[in-house]
C-alpha positions in Angstrom: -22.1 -41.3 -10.7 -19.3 -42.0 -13.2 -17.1 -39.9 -14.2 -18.1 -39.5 -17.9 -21.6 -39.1 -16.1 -19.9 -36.1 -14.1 -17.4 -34.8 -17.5 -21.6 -34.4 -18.9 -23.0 -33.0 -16.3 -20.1 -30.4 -15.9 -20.1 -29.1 -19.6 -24.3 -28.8 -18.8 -23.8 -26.7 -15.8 -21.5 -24.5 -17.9 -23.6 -23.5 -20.4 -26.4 -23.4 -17.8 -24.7 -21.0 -16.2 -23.6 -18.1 -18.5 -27.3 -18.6 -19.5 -28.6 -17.6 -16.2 -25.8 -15.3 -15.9 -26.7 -13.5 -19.2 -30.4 -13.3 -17.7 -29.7 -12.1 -14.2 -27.0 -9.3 -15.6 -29.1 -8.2 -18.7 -32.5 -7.7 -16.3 -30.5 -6.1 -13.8 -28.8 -3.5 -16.3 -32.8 -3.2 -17.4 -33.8 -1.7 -14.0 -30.9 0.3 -14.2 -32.0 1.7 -16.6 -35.7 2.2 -15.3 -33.8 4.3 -12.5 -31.9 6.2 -15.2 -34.8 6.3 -17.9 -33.2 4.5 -20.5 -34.4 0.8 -19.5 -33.9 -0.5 -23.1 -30.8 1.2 -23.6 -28.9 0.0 -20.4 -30.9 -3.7 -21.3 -28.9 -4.0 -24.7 -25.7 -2.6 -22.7 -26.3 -5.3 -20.2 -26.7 -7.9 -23.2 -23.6 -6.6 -24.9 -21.8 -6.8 -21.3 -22.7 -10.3 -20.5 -22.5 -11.8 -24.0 -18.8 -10.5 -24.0 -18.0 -11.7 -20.3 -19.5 -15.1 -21.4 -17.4 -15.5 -24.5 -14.1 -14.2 -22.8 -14.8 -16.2 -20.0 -15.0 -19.6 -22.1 -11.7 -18.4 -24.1 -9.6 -16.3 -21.9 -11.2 -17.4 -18.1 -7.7 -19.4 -17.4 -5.8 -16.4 -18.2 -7.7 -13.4 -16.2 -7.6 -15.8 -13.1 -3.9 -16.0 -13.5 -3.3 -12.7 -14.2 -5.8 -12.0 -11.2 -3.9 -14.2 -8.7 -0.1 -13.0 -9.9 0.8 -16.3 -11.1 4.1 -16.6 -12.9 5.4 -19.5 -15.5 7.5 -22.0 -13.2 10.8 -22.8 -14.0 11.5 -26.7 -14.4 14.8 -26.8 -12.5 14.1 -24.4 -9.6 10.4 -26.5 -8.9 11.7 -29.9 -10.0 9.6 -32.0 -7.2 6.5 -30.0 -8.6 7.4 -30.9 -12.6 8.0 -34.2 -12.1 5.5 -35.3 -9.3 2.5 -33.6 -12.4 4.4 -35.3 -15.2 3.8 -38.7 -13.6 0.4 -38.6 -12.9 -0.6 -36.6 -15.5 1.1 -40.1 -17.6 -0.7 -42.4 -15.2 -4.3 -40.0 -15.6 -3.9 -40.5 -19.3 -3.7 -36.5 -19.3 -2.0 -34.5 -21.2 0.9 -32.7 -19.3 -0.6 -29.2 -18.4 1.2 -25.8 -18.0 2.5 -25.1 -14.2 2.4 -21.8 -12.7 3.5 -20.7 -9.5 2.6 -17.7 -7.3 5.2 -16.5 -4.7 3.2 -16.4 -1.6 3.6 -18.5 1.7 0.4 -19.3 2.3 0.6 -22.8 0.9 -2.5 -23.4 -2.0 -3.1 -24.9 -5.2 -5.6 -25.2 -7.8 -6.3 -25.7 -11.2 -8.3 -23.9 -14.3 -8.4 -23.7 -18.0 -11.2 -24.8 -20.7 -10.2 -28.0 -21.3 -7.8 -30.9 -20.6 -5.4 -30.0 -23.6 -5.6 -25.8 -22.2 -5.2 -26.9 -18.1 -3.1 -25.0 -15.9 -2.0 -26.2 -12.3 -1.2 -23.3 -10.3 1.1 -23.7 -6.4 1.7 -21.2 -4.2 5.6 -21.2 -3.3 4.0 -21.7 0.5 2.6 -25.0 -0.6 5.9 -26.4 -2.4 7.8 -25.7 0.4 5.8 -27.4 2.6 4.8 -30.5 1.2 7.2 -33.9 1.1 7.0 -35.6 -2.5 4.0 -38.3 -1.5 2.0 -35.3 0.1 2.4 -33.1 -3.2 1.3 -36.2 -4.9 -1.9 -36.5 -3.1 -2.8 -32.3 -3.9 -1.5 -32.8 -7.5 -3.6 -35.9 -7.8 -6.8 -34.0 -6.8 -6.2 -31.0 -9.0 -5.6 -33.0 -12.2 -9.0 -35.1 -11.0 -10.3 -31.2 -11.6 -8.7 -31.3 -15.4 -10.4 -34.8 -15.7 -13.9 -34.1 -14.8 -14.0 -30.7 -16.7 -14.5 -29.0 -13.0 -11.9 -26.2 -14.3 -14.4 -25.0 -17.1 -16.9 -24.7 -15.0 -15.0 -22.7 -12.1 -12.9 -20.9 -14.6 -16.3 -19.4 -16.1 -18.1 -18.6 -12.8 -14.5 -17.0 -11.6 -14.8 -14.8 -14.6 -18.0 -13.9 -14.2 -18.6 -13.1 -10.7 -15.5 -11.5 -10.6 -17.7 -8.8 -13.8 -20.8 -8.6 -11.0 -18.9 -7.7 -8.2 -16.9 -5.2 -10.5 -21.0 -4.0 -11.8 -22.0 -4.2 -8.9 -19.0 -1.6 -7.0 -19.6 0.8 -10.2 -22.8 1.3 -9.9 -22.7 2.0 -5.8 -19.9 4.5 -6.7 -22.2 6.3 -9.3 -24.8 6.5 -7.7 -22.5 7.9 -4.5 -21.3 10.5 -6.5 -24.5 11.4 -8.8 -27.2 11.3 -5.5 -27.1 15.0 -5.5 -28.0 15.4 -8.8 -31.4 15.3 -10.9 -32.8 15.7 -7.8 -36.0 16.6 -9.3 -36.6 14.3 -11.9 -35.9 11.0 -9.9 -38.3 12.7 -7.4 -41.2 11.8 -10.1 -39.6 8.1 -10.6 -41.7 4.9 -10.1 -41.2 3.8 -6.3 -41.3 0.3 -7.2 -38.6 0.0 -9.7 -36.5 2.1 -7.7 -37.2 -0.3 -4.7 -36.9 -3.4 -7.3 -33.1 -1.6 -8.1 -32.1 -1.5 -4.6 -33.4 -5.3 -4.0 -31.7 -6.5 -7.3 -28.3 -4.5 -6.2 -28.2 -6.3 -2.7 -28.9 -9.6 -4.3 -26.3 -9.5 -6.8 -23.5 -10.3 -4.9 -25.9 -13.1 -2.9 -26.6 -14.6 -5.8 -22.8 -14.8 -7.3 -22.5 -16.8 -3.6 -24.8 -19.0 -4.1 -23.7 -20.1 -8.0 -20.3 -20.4 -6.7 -21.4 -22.7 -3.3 -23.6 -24.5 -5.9 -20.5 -26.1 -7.8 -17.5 -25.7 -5.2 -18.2 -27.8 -2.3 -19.4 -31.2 -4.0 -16.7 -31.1 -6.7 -14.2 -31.1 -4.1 -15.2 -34.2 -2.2 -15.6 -35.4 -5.9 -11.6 -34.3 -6.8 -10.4 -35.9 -3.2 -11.5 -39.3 -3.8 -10.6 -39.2 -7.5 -7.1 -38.4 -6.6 -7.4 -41.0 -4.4 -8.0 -43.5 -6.9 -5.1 -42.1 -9.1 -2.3 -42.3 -6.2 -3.6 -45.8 -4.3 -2.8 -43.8 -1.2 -5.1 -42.0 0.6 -2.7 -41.2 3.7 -0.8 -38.3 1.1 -3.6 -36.6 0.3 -4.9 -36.9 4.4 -1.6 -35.5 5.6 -1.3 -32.3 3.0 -4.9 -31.7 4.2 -3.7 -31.5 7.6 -0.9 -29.1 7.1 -3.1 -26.9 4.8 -5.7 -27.0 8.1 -2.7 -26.3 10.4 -2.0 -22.7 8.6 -4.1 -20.2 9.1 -2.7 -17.9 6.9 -4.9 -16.3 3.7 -3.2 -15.4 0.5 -2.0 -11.8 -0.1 -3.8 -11.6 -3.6 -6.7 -13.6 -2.7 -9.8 -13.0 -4.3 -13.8 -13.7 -3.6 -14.4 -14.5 -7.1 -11.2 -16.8 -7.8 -11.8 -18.2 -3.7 -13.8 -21.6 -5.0 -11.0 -22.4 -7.4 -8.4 -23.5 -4.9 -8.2 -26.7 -2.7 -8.0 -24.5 0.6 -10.1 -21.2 0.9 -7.8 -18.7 0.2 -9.5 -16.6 2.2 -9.4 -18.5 5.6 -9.3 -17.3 9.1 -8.7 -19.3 11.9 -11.7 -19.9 14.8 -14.4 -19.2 11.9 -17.6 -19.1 13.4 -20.5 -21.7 12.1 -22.1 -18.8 9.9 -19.0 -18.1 8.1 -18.3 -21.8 7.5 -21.6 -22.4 6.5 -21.1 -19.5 3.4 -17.9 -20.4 2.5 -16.9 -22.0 -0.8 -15.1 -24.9 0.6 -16.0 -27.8 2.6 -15.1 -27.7 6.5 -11.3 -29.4 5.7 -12.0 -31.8 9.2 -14.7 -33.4 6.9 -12.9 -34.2 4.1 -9.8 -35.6 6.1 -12.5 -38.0 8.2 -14.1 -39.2 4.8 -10.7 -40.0 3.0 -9.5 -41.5 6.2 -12.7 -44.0 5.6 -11.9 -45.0 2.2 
């Protein structure tokens, strides 16, 4: 696959996806509703719900995940290494130079968002800057602007966004239905069983499903980003050895979230001596994999 094959398939997926996310979230506000009695009127909530997280999502998607993760503006002279290391291969990508961010955390991370080449961000933990020699940061820089490149940042921007509104859904709606079980006892007595059952089913699955969108993208675009920022540096052995250290901390992020999780180049989320079943859900590739393919190349 090139990578105007990929840039394609990428904007696709996009649209594909606030399509089925539109679908899933308007049909689940319409059993709601059944549950409530108003399915039509908790449908065209659901509509007005999605539609707007859709929207917000394409526009503003870069901004809630910064917000989200506590990223701040970095200053050119205090992160010079990480200024000039992006500069250069943004110049040598043909990329425009994008905005840097950095949160103050020391688990060491990166990872990139926006809507577009012209709106990408590059965000670092201060953990990661620390860390990292100059031809290491190269190879981690190299692989998120191979993100900018190949649109992957739309894509995970959106589906950060919008999982991030189903989980938040999702939590309401346990919470209401916590504190409103003892009422209308009566009248939900006399409810159909079956939408009631279909509820429960669709309210389990939600968060399943927000999983399995977010595994559906993540892992193959970051074997994708690794050999493209590869090709960008000529030198596989930076990219190798920043992988290693990232796989030699085992510390998560203080602000880390599920729905932002897929965005960075290490899980966020990690723990160290993950069993098989958690490794087999997560969002990221097992890191051992990656460092064995790029030490193929």
């Amino acid at each position: 696959m090139t990578v105007y094959n990929q840039i394609s398939e990428n904007k696709v997926k996009t649209f594909l996806i606030m399509f089925f996310f539109i679908l899933i979230f308007s049909s689940f506000f319409f059993l709601l509703g059944k549950y409530f009695d108003s399915p039509w009127g908790y449908f065209f909530l659901g509509l007005f719900i999605s539609l707007a997280s859709s929207v917000g999502s394409y526009f503003y998607g870069d901004k809630l995940v910064l917000l989200t993760t506590g990223a701040k503006l970095a200053d050119k002279r205090t992160y010079f290494n990480f200024y000039t290391v992006t500069e250069n291969l943004a110049l040598a990508s043909g990329l425009p130079m994008p905005t840097l961010y950095v949160i103050e955390d020391s688990s060491p991370n990166v990872f990139a968002t926006g809507r577009d080449p012209k709106h990408a961000v590059v965000c670092a933990t201060t953990g990661i800057l620390e860390i990292m020699n100059r031809t290491e940061l190269e190879g981690i820089i190299a692989h998120e602007l191979s993100h900018v490149k190949n649109f992957d940042i739309l894509l995970a921007s959106i589906v950060a966004v919008l999982v991030g509104t189903l989980a938040l859904i999702s939590d309401w709606v346990i919470r209401s239905m916590w504190w409103h079980r003892g009422s209308d006892d009566d009248s939900r007595g006399n409810r159909n069983p079956i939408f009631i059952v279909l509820f429960l089913i669709s309210l389990i699955l939600t968060p399943i499903i927000a999983t399995i969108i977010q595994l559906a993208i993540s892992r193959r675009r970051e074997y994708l980003a690794d050999a493209s920022g590869v090709l960008l540096t000529r030198y596989p052995e930076g990219l190798v050895h920043a992988l290693e250290k990232l796989r030699d901390n085992p510390s998560s992020m203080k602000r880390a979230a599920s729905s932002t999780a897929h965005l960075f180049i290490n899980n966020p989320l990690k723990k160290k001596n993950s069993s098989l079943f958690v490794n087999l859900f997560s969002t990221h590739p097992p890191i051992e994999e990656r460092i064995k393919i790029l030490k193929n190349l």
